[in-house]
Steps between C-alpha positions, in 0.01 A plus 500: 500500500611779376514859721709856520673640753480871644830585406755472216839342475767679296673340167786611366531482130791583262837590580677766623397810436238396430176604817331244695141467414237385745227241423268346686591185543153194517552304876361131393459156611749329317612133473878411475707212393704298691823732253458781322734743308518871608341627171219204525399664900533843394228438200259308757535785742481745136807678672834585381783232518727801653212496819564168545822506490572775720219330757737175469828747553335588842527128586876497417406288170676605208290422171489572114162512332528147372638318834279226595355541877346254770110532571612636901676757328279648245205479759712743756554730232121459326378568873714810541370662204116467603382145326313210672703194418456133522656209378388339096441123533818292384461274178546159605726425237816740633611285772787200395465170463532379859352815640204466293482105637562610873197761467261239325602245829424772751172592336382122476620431861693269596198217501562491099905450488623183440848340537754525152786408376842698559679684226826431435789692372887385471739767491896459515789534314564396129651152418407408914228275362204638517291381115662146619326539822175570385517216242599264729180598681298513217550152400558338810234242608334777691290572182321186533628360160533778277841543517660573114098523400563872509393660192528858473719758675243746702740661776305321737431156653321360748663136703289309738621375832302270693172678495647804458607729222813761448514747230836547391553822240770457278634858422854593382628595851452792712493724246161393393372468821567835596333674192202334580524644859556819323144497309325386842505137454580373822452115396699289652503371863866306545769588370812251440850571534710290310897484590722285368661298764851478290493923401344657821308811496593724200396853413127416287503289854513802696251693239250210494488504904433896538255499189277205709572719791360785360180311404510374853453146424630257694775285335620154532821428436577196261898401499543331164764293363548298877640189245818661376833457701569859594184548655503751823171529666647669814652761223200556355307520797691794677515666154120539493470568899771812381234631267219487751315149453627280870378185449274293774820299581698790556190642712319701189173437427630400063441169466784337279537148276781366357402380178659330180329568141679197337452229811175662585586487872341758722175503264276359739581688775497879282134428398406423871647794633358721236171336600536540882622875470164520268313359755649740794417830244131362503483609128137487404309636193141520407414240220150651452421814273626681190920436462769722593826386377838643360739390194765331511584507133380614152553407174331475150478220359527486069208272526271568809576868501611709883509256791536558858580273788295608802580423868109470660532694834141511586142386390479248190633563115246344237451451148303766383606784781503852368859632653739777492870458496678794568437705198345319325150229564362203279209224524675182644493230194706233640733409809764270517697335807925453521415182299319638267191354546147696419340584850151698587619666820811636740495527809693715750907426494434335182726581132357462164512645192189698374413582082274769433676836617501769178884560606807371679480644877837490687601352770388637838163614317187461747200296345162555610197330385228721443085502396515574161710685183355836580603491852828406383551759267388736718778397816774537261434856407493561897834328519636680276388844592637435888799351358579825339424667805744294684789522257633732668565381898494132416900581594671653806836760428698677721349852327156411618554253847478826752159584356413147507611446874318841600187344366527166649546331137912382610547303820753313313807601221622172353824474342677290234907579524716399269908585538825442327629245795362354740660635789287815414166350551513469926652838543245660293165259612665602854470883420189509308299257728604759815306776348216344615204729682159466707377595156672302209719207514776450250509098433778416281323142329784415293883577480734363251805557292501532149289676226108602545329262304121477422430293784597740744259792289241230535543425886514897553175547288341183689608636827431859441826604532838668358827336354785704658833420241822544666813512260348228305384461143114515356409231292290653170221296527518556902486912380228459228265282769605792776345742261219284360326457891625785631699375746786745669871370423764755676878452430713634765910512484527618836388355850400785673347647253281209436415476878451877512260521213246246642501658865434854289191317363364384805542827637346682165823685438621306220624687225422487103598212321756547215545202255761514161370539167723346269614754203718284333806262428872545344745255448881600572768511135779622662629757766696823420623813672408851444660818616341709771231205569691166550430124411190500316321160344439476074197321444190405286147562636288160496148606564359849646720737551761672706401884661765733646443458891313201518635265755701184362585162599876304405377181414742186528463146427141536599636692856473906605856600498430901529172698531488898472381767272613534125835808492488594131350376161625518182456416152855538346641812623200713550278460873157370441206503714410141412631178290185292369536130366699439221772767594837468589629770762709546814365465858679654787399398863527665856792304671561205292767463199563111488287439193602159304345427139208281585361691778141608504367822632108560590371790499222629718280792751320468755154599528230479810271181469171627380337296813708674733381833679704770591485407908276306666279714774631451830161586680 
C-alpha cells in the first residue's frame, strides 16, 4: 500500500557545479530480495544510487552502484530513507544440492527419512593406486556376481555388502571433487585417503587431505601397496598424523586399513568400516517425493545425444520426470544403472545415467524434478536473473573483506598459499593465521610449495577464499580460471608486505591495488656502449612495443635477472619515444648493463585494478 510522507528528502543530481535539486521522494512498502545491487534498491526505492550510497557510507560500507548487497543491509538503508520493508519469498530452486535435500528432510520431518547408502570418494596421490582400488572393489565378489559384467563407464557405481550398499564416485582426484564443492554440490559423505605404503605421503597427499578438510568430511585412511617389500606403515602413519589426520591407534578418531589392490587384502575390512562410520553419521534421506540430485558427469553421446549421470540425493528419479539441470531442463526418456541396464526409478544415494536433457549440464549442476515444462522454463529464467545478481559477491578479496566483516557477511578469510620453498609456508601460515580477531579469522586451508595451479583457484573459489602467491610462478590456465570465477590471486615478493596488506584489509585501510599491464617484448642482438649514457642493449621488438619510461624486466633463461624502469630509447642514433614490433633499436636500463644476446626484456606499467577502490572506509 502505497502512501506519502509530510516531508521531502533531498537528491542530488549531476555533478559539480552543478545545484542540488529537491524532489519528493514516494515512502512505500517494498519487498526485497535476499541480494540486490545498489542501482536495483535505489530504483525500488525510485531514489538516486548516490542516496544510497552515501546512506551505506554512514554505515562504514564502501559501495559502487553495481556492488551486490545482503538483504540486512539494503533493509537498514531502505528503512533509513522512509520505506516499509519486508523480506520477498525465496525460489526454492536457489539453494544447492544438499541444502535443497536437508530443507526437503526438515519440512517432511523426520517420520519420512529413511536410512541410505554412503557416498564415497577416494582421493590421494597419483600412481598410489587409487583406479586399481576401486576396480578391485568393483569386481570383487561383493557385487554379487557381476564382476567384469560392467558395461558402460558412468563415473559412478554402486557395490553391495551384505545387505548393504556403498556408492563409490569415481572422479579424477581431488581436483574434481573440489569443483563440485565449488558449484554447491556437497555429495559425498566419506572420503578416502589413499597412501602408498612404499612412497609415504607426497605433496597431491597433503592437497587431497586439506581439500576433504575443507569440505569437512571425514576421511578414512586406506594404506595401499601393504604387499611390496619396502612397505612402512609406521612411516606412513606419522606422515598423515603430521598433516592433521591421528589415527584411532595413535588416539585420533581416523580410522585406518592397510590394504593391497593386487592381493586384495584389507578389502573386507575398508567396506566395513566405511559402513560402520555410515552407520555412526546416521545418514538418512527421504525416498518419497519429486528428486533432488546433482551430476556427476556429462557428456553427449554421437548417438543418444547429451547425457548426464545423476547422484539421487532425495525423493525418487522416474522415467518421464520433467527436471532441470543446472541451466538447462529436459523430459526424462530413459535411465540407466553402472551396468547399463534400463531401470524405471532411483532412489536416494543411487548413480545412473539419465537421456532426455536438451544439453550437456556440468558437473556439480543441481537437478530438480519439477510439475511440468512451463514451470521449468519459468525457474530457469529466475536462476538466471539471481545468478546475475550474484556475480558479483559470489567471491571474497581483500578490497572488499572490511565491508564484508562490518556487515557480518566475513567471520572467516580462507587462504590458499603457495611459495617458492617450503620452508616459507610455516613462517608465513604462522604470521597470517596470528592476525586473527573477535571479528574475522584468517584460516590458512592449504600451504604448499610450487606453482598455483587450477586446483588451488578451484579450492579458493569452493572455499570462498583468496590464493596468496609468494615468490612463486602462476600457471596460465591457473590465471585464466582466476579471472574466469573471479577469484582473488595476490603475488607478494616480500613477507611483510604480504602480512601487512591483509591486516590493512581487515582493518579497512588497505590501499589500491596495482597490477602490470604488459606493453610488450624484445629480444637482446647484442650489447654496445655509448658515450655520455653507458652499456645499452641492441635489439628487435617481438610483439607490442617498447615506450620511453615504461618499467622493464631482464629476462634470463626463463628467470628475472634485473627489474627497473627503461633509461633511453633509440632507433639508430636519434631518441624515440617508443619502438613498436618489427623494429630494431637500443634499450638502456636504470642500473643494469650485463645484457648477453639471447636475453629477453618485457616491457610493462602499472595501472590500479578496476575492482579496487581508492581506500576502503575505516568507519
Amino acid at each position: 500500500m502505497n502512501r506519502r510522507t509530510q516531508g521531502s528528502a533531498t537528491t542530488n543530481y549531476g555533478g559539480a557545479g552543478v545545484a542540488s535539486k529537491r524532489v519528493e521522494v514516494e515512502h512505500r512498502d517494498i519487498e526485497l530480495p535476499q541480494s540486490i545491487t545498489v542501482r536495483e534498491l535505489a530504483d525500488e526505492m525510485r531514489v538516486s544510487a548516490i542516496d544510497v550510497i552515501k546512506e551505506l557510507l554512514k554505515n562504514g560500507i564502501v559501495t559502487n552502484i553495481n556492488q551486490v548487497i545482503d538483504y540486512k543491509t539494503a533493509a537498514a538503508v531502505a528503512e533509513a530513507l522512509g520505506h516499509q520493508v519486508k523480506e520477498r519469498p525465496r525460489a526454492n530452486v536457489q539453494a544447492s544440492a544438499m541444502g535443497m535435500a536437508r530443507l526437503r528432510e526438515i519440512r517432511d520431518g523426520e517420520g519420512s527419512l529413511q536410512p541410505r547408502s554412503p557416498v564415497v570418494t577416494i582421493l590421494g596421490h597419483v600412481d598410489h593406486g587409487k583406479t586399481s582400488l576401486l576396480d578391485v572393489i568393483r569386481q570383487s565378489n561383493v557385487v554379487g556376481g557381476e564382476a567384469g559384467g560392467i558395461t558402460q563407464h558412468i563415473g559412478a557405481y554402486q557395490v553391495e555388502v551384505g545387505d548393504k550398499k556403498i556408492t563409490f564416485l569415481d572422479t579424477p582426484g581431488h581436483e574434481a571433487f573440489t569443483a563440485m564443492r565449488a558449484r554447491g554440490a556437497l555429495v559425498t559423505d566419506v572420503a578416502i585417503l589413499v597412501v602408498a605404503a612404499d612412497d609415504g605421503v607426497m605433496p597431491q597427499t597433503v592437497e587431497a587431505i586439506n581439500h576433504a578438510k575443507a569440505a569437512n568430511v571425514p576421511v578414512i585412511v586406506a594404506i595401499n601397496k601393504i604387499d611390496r617389500d619396502d612397505a612402512n606403515l609406521d612411516r606412513v602413519k606419522r606422515q598423515v598424523g603430521e598433516n592433521g589426520l591421528i589415527i584411532e591407534e595413535w588416539g585420533g578418531d581416523v580410522i585406518c586399513v592397510p590394504v593391497s589392490a593386487r592381493t586384495k587384502e584389507g578389502i573386507s575390512e575398508l567396506l566395513e568400516n566405511i559402513l560402520l562410520l555410515a552407520e555412526v553419521m546416521e545418514l538418512k534421506a527421504d525416498p518419497h517425493g519429486r528428486c533432488l540430485g546433482v551430476v556427476v558427469e556429462g557428456e553427449l553421446d554421437n548417438t543418444r545425444g547429451p547425457m548426464a549421470t545423476i547422484l539421487v540425493q532425495s525423493g525418487t528419479l522416474r522415467v518421464g520426470d520433467v527436471v532441470i539441470v543446472g541451466d538447462t531442463w529436459g523430459k526424462i526418456k530413459a535411465i540407466f544403472n553402472d551396468q547399463g541396464k534400463h531401470v524405471r526409478k532411483a532412489e536416494p544415494s543411487t548413480p545412473v545415467e539419465i537421456l532426455g536433457l536438451n544439453t550437456v549440464p556440468r558437473p556439480g549442476d543441481i537437478l530438480a524434478a519439477i510439475v511440468d515444462e512451463k514451470t521449468a522454463r519459468s525457474i530457469l529464467q529466475a536462476r538466471q536473473k539471481e545468478r546475475d545478481r550474484a556475480e558479483a559477491s559470489r567471491t571474497l578479496t581483500l578490497e572488499d573483506l572490511y565491508s564484508r566483516i562490518q556487515s557480518g557477511q566475513a567471520k572467516e578469510l580462507n587462504v590458499v598459499l603457495k611459495t617458492d620453498v617450503q620452508g616459507s609456508i610455516d613462517a608465513i601460515r604462522a604470521s597470517l593465521e596470528k592476525l586473527t580477531n573477535e571479528k574475522v579469522r584468517v584460516n590458512v586451508i592449504h600451504g604448499g610449495a610450487g606453482s598455483v595451479t587450477e586446483s588451488d583457484v578451484m579450492l579458493a573459489l569452493a572455499s570462498n577464499g583468496i590464493v596468496v602467491n609468494f615468490n612463486s610462478r602462476v600457471e596460465p590456465g591457473a590465471k585464466n580460471l582466476a579471472e574466469a570465477e573471479g577469484v582473488e590471486l595476490r603475488h607478494y615478493t616480500i613477507i611483510y608486505e604480504l602480512i601487512d596488506d591483509v591486516e590493512k584489509a581487515m582493518s579497512g585501510l588497505l590501499e589500491p591495488e596495482y597490477v602490470d599491464v604488459i606493453d610488450g617484448h624484445a629480444e637482446v642482438r647484442q650489447s654496445f656502449k655509448v658515450s655520455k649514457v653507458g652499456i645499452i642493449a641492441g635489439v628487435a621488438i617481438q610483439d607490442g612495443r617498447a615506450t620511453r619510461n615504461a618499467m622493464v624486466r631482464v629476462i634470463r633463461n626463463g628467470r628475472v635477472l634485473h627489474e627497473s624502469k627503461v633509461d633511453s630509447l633509440k632507433h639508430f642514433k636519434d631518441d624515440v619515444r617508443e619502438l613498436t614490433v618489427g623494429f630494431e633499436g637500443g634499450v638502456g636500463v636504470e642500473g643494469f648493463e650485463d645484457f648477453q644476446p639471447g636475453d629477453r626484456m618485457e616491457f610493462y606499467h602499472r595501472e590500479q585494478s578496476a575492482k579496487s577502490p581508492a581506500r576502503l572506509s575505516t568507519r
